[in-house]
N, CA and C of each residue as an Amber inpcrd file, in Angstrom:
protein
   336
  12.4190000   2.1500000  -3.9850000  11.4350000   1.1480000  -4.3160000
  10.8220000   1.5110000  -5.6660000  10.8110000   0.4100000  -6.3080000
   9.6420000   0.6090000  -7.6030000   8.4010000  -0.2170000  -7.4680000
   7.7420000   0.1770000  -8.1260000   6.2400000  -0.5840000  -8.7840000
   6.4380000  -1.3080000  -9.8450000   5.8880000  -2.5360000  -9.4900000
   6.0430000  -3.6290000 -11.1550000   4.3800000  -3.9260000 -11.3160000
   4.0620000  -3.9840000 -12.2470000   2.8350000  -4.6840000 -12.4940000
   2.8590000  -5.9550000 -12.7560000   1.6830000  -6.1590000 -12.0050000
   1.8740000  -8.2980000 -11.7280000   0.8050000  -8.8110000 -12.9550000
  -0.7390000  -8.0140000 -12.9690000  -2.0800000  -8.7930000 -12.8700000
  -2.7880000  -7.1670000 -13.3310000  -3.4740000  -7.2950000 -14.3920000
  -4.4690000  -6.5910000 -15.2370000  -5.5740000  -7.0490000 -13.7260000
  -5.9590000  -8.2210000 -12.8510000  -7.1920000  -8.1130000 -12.1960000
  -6.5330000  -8.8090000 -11.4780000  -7.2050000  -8.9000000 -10.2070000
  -7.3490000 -10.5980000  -9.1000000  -7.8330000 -11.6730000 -10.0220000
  -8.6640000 -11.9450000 -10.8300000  -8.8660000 -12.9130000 -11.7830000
  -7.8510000 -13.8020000 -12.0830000  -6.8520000 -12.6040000 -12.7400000
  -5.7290000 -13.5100000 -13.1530000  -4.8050000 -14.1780000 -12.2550000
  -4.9000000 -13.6080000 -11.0380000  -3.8570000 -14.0190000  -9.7470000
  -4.5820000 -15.4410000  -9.5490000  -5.7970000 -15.1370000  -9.1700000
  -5.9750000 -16.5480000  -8.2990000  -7.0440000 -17.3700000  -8.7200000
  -6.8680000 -18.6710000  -8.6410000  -8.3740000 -19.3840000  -9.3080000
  -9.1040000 -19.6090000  -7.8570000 -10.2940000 -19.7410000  -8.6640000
 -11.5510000 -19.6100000  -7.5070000 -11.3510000 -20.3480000  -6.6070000
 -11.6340000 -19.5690000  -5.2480000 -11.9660000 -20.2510000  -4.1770000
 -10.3540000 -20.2160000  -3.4130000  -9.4220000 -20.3610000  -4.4760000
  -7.8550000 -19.6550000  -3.5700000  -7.5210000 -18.6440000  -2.7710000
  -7.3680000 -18.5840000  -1.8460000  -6.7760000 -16.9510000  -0.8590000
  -5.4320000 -17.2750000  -1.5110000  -4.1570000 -18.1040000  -1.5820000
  -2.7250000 -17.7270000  -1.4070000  -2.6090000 -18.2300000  -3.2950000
  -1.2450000 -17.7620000  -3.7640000  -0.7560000 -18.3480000  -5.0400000
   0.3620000 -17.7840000  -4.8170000   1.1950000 -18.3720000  -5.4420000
   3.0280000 -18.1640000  -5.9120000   2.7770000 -17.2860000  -7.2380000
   3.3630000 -15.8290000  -7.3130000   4.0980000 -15.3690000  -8.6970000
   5.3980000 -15.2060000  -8.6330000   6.0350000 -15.2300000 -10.3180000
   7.2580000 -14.7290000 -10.1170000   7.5180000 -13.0520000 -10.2300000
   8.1820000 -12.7230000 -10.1280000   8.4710000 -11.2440000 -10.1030000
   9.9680000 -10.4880000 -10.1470000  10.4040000 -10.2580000 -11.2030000
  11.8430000  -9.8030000 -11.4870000  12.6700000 -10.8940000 -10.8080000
  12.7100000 -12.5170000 -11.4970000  13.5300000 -13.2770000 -10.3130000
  13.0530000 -13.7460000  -8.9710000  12.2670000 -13.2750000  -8.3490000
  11.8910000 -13.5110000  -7.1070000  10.3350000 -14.3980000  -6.7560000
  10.3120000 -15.4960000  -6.1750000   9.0800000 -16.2630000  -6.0920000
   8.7160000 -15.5200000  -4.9850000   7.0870000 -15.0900000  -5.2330000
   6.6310000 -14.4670000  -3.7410000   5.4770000 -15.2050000  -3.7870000
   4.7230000 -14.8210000  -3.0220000   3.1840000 -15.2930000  -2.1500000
   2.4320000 -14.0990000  -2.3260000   0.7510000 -14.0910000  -2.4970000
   0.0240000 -13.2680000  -2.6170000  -1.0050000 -13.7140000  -2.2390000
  -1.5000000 -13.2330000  -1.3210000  -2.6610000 -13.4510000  -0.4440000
  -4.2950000 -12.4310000  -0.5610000  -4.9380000 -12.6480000   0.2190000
  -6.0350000 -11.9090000   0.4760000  -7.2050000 -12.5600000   1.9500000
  -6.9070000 -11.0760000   2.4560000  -7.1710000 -11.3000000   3.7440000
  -8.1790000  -9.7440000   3.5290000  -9.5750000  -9.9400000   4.2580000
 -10.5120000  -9.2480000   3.9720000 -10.5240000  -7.9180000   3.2490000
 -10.4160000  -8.9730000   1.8340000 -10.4490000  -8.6640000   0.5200000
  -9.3570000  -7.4380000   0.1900000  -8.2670000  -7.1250000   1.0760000
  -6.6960000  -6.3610000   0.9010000  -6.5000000  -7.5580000   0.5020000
  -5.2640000  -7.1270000  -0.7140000  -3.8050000  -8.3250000  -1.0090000
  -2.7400000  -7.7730000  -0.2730000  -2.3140000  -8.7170000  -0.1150000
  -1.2710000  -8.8710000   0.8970000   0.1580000  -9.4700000  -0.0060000
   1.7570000  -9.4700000   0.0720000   2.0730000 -10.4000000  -0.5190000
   3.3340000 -10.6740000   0.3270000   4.0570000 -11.4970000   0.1790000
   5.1070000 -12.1180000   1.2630000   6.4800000 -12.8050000   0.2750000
   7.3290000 -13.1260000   1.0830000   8.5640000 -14.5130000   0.7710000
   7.4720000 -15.5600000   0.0090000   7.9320000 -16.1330000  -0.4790000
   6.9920000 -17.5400000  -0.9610000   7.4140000 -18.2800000   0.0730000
   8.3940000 -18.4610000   0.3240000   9.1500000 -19.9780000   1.3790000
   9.1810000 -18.9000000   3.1240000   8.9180000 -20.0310000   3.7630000
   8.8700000 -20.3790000   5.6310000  10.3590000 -19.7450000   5.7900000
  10.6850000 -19.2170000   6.2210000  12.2380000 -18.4360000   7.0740000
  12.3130000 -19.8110000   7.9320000  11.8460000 -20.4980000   8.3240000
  12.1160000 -21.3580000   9.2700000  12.2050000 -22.6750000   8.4500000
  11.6590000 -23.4420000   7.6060000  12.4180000 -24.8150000   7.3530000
  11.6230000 -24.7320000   5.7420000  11.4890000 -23.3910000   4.6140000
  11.0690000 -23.3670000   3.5990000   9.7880000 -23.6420000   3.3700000
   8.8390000 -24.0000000   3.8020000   7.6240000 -24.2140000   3.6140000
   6.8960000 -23.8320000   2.2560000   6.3000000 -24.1810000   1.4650000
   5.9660000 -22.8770000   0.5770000   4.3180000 -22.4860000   0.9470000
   4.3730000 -20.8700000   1.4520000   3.4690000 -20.4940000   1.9910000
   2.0110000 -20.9170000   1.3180000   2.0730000 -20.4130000   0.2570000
   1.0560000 -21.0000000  -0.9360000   0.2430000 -22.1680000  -0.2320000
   1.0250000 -22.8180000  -0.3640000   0.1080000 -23.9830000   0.4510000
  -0.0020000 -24.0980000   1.4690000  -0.1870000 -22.6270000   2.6120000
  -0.6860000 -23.0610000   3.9720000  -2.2450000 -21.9800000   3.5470000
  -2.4960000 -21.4450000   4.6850000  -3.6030000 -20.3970000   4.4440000
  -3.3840000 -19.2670000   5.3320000  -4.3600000 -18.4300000   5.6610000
  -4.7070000 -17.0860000   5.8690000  -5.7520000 -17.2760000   7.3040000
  -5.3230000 -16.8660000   8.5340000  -6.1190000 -17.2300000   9.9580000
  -7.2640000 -16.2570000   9.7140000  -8.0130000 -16.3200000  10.6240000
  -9.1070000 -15.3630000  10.9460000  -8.4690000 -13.4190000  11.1680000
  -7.2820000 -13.9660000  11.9100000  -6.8270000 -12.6630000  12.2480000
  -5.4490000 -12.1270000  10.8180000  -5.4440000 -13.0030000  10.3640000
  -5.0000000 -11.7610000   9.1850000  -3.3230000 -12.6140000   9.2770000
  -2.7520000 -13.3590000   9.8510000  -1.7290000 -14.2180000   9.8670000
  -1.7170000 -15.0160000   8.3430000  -0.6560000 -15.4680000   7.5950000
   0.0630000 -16.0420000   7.0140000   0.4740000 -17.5220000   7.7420000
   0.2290000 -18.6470000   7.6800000   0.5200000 -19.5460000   8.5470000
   1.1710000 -20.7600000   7.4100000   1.9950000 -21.1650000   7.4540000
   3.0870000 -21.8720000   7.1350000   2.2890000 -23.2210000   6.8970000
   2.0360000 -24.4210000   5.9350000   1.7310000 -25.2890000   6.3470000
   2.5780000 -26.5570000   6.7880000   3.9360000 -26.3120000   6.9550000
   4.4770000 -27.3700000   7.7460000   4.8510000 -27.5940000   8.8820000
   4.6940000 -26.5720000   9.8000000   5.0680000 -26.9440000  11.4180000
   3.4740000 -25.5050000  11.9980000   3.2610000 -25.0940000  11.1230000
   1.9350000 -24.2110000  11.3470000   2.2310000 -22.7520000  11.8310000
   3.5860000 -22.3220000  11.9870000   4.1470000 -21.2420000  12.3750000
   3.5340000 -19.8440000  11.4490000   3.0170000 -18.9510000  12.7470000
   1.5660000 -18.1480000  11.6750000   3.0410000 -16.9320000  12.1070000
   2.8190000 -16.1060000  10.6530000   3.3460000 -14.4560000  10.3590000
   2.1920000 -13.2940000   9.9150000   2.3300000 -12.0650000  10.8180000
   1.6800000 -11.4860000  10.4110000   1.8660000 -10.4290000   8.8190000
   0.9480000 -10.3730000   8.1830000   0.7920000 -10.4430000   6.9230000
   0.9890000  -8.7930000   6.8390000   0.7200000  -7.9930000   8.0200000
   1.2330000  -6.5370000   7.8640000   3.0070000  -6.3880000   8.2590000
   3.2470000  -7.3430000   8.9540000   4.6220000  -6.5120000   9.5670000
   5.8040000  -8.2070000   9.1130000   5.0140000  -9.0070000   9.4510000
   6.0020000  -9.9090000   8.8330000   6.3150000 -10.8940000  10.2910000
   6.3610000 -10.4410000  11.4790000   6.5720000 -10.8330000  12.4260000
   6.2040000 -12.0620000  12.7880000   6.5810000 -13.0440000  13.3540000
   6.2250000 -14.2160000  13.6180000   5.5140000 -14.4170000  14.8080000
   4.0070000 -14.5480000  15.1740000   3.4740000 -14.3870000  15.7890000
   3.3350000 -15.5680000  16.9740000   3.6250000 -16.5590000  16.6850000
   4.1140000 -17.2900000  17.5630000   5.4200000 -17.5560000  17.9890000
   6.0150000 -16.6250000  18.5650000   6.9260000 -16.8190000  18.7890000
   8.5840000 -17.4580000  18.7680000   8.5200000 -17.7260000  17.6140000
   9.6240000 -18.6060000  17.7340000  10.9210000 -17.8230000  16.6390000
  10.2730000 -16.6450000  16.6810000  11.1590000 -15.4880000  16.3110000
  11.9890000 -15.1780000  14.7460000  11.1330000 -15.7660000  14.1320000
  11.4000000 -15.6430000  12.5030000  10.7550000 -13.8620000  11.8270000
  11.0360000 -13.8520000  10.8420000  10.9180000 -12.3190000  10.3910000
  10.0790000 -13.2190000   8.6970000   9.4450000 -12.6680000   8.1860000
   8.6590000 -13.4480000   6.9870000   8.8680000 -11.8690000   5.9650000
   9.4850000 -11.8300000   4.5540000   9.5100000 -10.6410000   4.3260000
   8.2050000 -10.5810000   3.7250000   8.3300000  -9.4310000   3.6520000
   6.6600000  -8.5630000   3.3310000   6.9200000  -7.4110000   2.5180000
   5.9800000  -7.7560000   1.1880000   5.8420000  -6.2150000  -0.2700000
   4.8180000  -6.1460000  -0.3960000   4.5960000  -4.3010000  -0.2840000
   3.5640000  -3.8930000  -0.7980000   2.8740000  -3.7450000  -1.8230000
   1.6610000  -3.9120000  -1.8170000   0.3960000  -4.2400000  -3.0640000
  -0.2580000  -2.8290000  -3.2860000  -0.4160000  -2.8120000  -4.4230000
  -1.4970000  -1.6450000  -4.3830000  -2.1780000  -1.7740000  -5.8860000
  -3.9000000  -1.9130000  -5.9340000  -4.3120000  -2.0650000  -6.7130000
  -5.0270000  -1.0690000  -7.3580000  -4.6310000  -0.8130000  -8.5110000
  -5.1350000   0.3660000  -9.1610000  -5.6940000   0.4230000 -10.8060000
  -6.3450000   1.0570000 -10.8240000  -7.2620000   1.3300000 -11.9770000
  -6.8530000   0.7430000 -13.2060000  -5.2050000   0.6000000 -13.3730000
  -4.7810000   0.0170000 -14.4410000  -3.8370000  -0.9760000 -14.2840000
  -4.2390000  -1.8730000 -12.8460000  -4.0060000  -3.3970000 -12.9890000
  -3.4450000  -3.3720000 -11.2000000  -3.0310000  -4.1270000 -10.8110000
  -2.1640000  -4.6670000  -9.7010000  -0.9040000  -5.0280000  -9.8040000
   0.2130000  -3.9450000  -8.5160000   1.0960000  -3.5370000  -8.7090000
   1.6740000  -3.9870000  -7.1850000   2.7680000  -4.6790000  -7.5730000
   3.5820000  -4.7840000  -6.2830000   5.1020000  -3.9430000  -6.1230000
   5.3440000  -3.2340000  -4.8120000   6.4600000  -2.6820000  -4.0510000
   7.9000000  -3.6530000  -4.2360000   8.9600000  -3.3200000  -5.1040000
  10.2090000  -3.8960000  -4.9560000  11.0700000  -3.1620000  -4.4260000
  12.2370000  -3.7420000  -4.0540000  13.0790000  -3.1880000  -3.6680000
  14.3510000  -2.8560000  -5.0040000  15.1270000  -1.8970000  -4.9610000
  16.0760000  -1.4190000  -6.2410000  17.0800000  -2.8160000  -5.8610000
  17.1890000  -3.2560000  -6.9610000  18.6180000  -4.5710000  -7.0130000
  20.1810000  -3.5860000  -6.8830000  20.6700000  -3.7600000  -5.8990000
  21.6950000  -3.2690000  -5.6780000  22.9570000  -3.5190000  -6.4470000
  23.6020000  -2.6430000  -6.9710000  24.9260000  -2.8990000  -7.8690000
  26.4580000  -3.8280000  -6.9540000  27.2370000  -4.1030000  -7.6050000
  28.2830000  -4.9590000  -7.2910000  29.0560000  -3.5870000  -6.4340000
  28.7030000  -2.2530000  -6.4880000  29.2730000  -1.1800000  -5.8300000
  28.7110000  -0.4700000  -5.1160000  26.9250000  -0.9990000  -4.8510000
  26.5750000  -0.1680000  -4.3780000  24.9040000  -0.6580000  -4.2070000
């Protein structure tokens, strides 16, 4: 795994009054949340019929909830909490002194 830097602040992530927004990131559209005041960040799109998370919201309990059929994921493990057995991927955030930094995974070679 590496660290990329997204965001010098939360400022720049989200305009007021937003919990969720879409960035891009080496190729990849994700979701970035905030759920009592941790960022959180996810897939951008629903595992189940694409949704784009962005535009659902953030439950009381810390769920990711889809806004087109309402299917909530938890925002630590990814798991689909209602059951209907989807997996939501999930990267780690970590914000530090010289900006906000998200967890990738290494892009794998044509050999490896």
């Amino acid at each position: 795994m590496f660290w990329k830097k997204i965001a010098e602040s939360r400022d720049e992530l989200f305009q007021s009054g937003k919990e969720l927004t879409e960035i891009d990131v080496d190729g990849r559209t994700l979701c970035i949340g905030i759920h009592q005041e941790k960022l959180k960040a996810c897939a951008a799109k629903c595992p189940h019929a694409g949704g784009k998370m962005a535009a659902g919201y953030v439950d009381a309990l810390g769920n990711i909830v889809c806004p087109l059929h309402r299917y909530k994921f938890s925002f630590e493990s990814g798991r689909n909490v209602t059951g209907e057995g989807y997996f939501l991927k999930i990267y780690k955030v970590e914000e530090r002194s010289d900006g906000i930094f998200i967890g990738m995974e290494e892009k794998k070679g044509l050999f490896g």
